[in-house]
C-alpha positions as CSV (number, residue, x, y, z in Angstrom):
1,X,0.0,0.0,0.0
2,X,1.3,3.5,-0.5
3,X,1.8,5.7,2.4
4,X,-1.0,7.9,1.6
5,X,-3.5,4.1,1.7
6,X,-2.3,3.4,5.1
7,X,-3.0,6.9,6.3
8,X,-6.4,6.9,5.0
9,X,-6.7,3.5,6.3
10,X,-5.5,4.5,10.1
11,X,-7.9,7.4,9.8
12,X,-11.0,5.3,8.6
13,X,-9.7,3.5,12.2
14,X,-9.6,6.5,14.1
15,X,-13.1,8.1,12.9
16,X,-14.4,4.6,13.8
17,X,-13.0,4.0,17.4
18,X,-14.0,7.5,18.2
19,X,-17.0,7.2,16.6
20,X,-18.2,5.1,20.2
21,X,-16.7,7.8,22.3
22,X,-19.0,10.3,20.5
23,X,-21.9,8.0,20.5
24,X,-22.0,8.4,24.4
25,X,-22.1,12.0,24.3
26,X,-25.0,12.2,21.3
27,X,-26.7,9.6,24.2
28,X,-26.5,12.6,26.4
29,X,-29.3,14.4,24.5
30,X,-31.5,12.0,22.4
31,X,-32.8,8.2,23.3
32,X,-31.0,5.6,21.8
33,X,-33.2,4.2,19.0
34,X,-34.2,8.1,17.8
35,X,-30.2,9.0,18.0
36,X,-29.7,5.8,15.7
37,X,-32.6,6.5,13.5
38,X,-31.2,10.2,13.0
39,X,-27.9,8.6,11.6
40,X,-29.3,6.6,9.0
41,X,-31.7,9.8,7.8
42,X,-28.9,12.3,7.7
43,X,-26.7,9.7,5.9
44,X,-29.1,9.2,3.3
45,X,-29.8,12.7,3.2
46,X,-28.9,14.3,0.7
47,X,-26.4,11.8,-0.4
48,X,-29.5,9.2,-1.8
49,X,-29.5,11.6,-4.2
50,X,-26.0,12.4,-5.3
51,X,-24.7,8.4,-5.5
52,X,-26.9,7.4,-8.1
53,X,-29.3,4.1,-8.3
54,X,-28.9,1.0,-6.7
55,X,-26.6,-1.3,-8.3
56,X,-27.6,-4.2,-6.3
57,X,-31.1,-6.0,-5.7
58,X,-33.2,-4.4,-2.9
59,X,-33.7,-7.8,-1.4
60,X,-30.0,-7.3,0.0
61,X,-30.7,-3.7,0.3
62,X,-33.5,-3.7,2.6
63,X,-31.8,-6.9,4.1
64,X,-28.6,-5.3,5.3
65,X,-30.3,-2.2,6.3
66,X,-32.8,-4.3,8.7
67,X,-29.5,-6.4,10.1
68,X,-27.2,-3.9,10.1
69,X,-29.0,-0.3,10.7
70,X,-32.2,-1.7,13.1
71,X,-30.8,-4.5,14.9
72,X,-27.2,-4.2,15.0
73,X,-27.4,-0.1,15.8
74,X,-30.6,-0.1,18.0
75,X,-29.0,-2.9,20.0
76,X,-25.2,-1.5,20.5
77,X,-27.0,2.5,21.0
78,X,-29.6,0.7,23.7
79,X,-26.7,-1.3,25.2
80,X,-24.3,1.7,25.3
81,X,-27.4,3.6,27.0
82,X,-28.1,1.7,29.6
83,X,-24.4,1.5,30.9
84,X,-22.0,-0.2,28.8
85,X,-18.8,1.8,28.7
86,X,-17.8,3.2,24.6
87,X,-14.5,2.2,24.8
88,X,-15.5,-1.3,26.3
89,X,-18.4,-1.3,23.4
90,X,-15.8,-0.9,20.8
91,X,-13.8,-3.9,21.5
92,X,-16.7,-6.1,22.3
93,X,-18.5,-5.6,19.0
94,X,-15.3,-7.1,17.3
95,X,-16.3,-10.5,17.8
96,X,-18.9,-9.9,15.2
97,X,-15.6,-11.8,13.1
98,X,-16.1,-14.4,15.3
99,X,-20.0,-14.6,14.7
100,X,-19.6,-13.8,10.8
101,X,-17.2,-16.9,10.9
102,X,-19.6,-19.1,12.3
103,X,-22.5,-18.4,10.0
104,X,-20.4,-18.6,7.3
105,X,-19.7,-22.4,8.0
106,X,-23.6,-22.4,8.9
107,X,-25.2,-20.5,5.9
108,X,-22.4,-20.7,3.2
109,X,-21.1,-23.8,3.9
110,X,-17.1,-22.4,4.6
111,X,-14.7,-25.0,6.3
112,X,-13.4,-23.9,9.2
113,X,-9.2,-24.3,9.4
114,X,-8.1,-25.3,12.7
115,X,-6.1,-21.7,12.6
116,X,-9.3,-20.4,12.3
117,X,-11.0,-22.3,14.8
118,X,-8.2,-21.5,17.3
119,X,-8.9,-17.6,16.6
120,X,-12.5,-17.6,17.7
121,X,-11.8,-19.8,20.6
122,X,-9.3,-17.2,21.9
123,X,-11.9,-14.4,20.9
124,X,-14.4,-16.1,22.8
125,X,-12.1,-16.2,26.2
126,X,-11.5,-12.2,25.7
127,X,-15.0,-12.1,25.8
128,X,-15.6,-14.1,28.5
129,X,-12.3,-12.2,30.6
130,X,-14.7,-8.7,29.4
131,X,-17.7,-10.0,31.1
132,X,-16.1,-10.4,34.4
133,X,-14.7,-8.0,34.4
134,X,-18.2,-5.5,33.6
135,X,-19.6,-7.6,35.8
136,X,-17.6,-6.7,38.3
137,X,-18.2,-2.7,37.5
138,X,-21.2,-2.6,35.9
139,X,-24.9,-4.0,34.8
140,X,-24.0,-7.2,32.5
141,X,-27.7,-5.9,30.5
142,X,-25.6,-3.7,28.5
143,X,-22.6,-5.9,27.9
144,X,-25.5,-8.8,26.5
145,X,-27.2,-6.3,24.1
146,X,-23.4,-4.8,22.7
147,X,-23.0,-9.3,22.3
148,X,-26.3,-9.3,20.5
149,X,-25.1,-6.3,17.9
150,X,-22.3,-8.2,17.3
151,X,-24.0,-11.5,16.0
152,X,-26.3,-9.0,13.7
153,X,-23.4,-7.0,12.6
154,X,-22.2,-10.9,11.0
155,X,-25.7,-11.5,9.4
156,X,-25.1,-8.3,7.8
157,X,-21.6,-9.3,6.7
158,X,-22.9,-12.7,5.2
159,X,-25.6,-10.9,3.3
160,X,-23.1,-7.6,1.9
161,X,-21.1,-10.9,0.6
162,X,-23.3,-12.1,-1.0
163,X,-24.9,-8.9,-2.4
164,X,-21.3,-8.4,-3.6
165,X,-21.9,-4.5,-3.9
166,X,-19.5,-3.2,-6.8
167,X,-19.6,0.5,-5.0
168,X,-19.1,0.4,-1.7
169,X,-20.3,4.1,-0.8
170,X,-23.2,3.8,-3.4
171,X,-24.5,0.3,-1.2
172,X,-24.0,2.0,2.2
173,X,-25.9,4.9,1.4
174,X,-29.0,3.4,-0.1
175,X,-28.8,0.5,3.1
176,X,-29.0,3.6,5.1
177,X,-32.4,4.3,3.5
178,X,-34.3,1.5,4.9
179,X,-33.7,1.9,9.1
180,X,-35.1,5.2,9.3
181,X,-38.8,4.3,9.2
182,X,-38.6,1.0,11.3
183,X,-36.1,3.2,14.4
184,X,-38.4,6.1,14.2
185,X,-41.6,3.4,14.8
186,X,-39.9,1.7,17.1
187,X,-38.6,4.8,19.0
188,X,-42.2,6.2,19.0
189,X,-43.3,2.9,20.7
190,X,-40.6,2.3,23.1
191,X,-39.0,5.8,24.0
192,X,-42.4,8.0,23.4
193,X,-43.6,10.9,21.9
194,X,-42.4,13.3,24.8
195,X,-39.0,11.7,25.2
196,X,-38.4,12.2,21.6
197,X,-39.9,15.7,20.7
198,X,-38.1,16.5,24.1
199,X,-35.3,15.8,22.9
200,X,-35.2,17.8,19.4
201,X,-37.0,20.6,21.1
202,X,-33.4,20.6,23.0
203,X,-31.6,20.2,20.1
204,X,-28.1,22.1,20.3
205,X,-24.7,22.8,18.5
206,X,-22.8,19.4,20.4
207,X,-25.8,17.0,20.0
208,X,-26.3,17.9,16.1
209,X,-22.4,17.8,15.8
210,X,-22.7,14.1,17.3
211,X,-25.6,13.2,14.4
212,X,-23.0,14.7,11.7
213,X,-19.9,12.5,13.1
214,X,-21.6,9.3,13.1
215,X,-23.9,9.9,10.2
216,X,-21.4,11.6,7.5
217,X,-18.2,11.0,9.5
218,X,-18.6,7.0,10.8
219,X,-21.1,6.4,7.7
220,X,-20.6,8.0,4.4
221,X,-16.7,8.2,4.6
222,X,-15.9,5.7,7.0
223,X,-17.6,2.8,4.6
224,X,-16.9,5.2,1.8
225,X,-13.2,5.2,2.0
226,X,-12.6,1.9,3.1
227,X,-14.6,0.4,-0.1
228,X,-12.4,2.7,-2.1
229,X,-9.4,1.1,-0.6
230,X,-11.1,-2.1,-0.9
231,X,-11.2,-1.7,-4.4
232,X,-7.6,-1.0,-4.4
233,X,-6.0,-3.7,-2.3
234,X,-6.4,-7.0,-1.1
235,X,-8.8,-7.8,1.5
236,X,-6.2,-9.3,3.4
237,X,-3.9,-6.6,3.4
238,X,-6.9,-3.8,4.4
239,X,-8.7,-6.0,6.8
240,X,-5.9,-5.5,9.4
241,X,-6.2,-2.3,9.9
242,X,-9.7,-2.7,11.5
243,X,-8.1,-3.9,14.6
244,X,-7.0,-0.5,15.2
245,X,-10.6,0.7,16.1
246,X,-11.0,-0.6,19.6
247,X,-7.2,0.9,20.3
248,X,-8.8,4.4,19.4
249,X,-12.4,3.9,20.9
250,X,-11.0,2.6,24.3
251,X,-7.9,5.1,24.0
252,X,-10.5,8.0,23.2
253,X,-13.2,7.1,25.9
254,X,-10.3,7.0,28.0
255,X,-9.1,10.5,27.3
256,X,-12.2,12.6,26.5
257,X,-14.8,10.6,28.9
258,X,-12.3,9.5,32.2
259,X,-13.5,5.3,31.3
260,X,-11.1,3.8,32.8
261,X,-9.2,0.8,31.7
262,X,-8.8,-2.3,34.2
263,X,-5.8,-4.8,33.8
264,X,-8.8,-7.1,32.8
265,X,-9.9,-5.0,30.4
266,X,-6.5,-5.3,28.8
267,X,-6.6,-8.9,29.0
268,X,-10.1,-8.9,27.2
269,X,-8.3,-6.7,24.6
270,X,-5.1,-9.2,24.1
271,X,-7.2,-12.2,23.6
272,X,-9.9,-10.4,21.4
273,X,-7.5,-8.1,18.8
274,X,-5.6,-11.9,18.8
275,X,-8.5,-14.2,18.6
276,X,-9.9,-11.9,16.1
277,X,-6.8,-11.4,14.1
278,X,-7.1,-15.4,13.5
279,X,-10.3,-15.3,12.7
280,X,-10.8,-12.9,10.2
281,X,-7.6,-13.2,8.6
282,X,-7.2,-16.9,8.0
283,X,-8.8,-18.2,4.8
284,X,-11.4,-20.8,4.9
285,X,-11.3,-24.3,3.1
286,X,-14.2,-24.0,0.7
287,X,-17.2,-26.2,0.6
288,X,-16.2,-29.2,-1.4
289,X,-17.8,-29.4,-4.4
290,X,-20.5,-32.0,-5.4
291,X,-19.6,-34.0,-8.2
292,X,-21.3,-33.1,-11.3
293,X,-24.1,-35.9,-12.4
294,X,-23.1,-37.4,-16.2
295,X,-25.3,-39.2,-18.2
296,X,-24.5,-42.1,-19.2
């Protein structure tokens, strides 16, 4: 990669890891499933317009954007809500490799090497080493619903590979289309009316500077910039770089929000970035073919 790729790279890392430090103050002034539901609509907006049409079928469209924008997002912005640290949040959620692994062998019928298996086991006990230790500071509710984003985040990344968008920015933009709707219902049902207008009644200069982060910032360049270098390199020589993000989100919450980080939490971190780093960078054997049927 030229020097100029691994910059962008490190700084596609570094909006993403702060992305969860900024997601806790934006929690400060809207509910969780409206704050998530305002993401998705200023990402789309105006950019829906500017990225062209679709260039993949709406089935993995609106499939992705349920996955990914309603279930992966509403659970990790409820879980971060109701305690669970950001910096703690963005190291958890990385054993979505672990979870995207699994239904891989599941759903897409991938073979598992023993590197590989290794990696997730190892990701799992960093897991495992993170729930004792918020369990030992904190409500494990939280920590369970950041889990639960995690194993949607790897639904979504079976169903982006198999949409196989050609335009990474283009995909992200029109899959931030389809949450808006189902978080704003959903807020309306679970948070309220009052809560909600409340809360954008209240709107200020930091809480609309924490929708543009995570909506143009986290969204439409972070996703935008790494499918560019995607297009560029090697999967396997970008990939890596994603285990920067829980360096910067726990470095960040550490700096900007006083979260403080435990000798267990640095165990959690060894075992995940490790397990992790097996899991998502080891090939798979693939499914063995079925032998063609001949006439005879």
């Amino acid at each position: 990669m030229r020097p100029a790729h691994v910059l962008l790279a490190v700084l596609v890392a570094a909006v993403w890891g702060v992305n969860f430090t900024v997601i806790e103050v934006g929690l400060d002034h809207f509910p969780p499933l409206l704050f998530s539901a305002l993401r998705f609509l200023v990402a789309a907006l105006p950019a829906v317009f500017l990225v062209g049409p679709p260039k993949v079928a709406w089935k993995w469209i609106v499939g992705v954007g349920l996955a990914l924008g309603v279930a992966k997002f509403g659970l990790l912005f409820i879980g971060m809500d109701v305690g669970m640290p950001g910096g703690l949040s963005s190291l958890v959620l990385q054993i979505q490799a672990v979870f995207t692994a699994l239904f891989a062998v599941a759903l897409l019928g991938e073979r598992p090497t023993r590197v590989r298996v290794a990696g997730m086991a190892v990701a799992l006990a960093g897991i495992g080493v993170a729930a004792v230790d918020e369990g030992a500071s904190g409500p494990l509710t939280g920590f369970a619903l950041v889990v639960a984003a995690a194993a949607c985040w790897g639904v979504s990344n079976i169903l982006t590979r198999k949409a196989s968008p050609p335009d990474a920015l283009n995909f992200m933009v029109w899959v931030s289309t389809v949450p808006v709707l189902p978080l704003l219902a959903l807020s309306l049902l679970l948070e309220g009316w009052s809560a909600d207008l409340a809360a954008l009644r209240s709107l200020d200069w930091p809480g609309a500077g924490t929708v543009l982060y995570v909506a143009w910032g986290a969204t439409v360049f972070g996703f935008g910039a790494w499918g560019w270098l995607l297009h560029r390199h090697p999967a396997s020589t970008v990939a890596p770089f994603s285990l920067l993000v829980p360096v910067f989100g726990m470095t960040s919450a550490a700096l900007f929000l006083g979260e403080s980080i435990t000798p267990l939490r640095w165990c959690a971190a060894a075992l995940l970035v490790g397990g992790v780093a097996l899991t998502s960078l080891t090939p798979s054997r693939p499914r063995p073919r079925t032998p063609a049927l001949t006439t005879p």
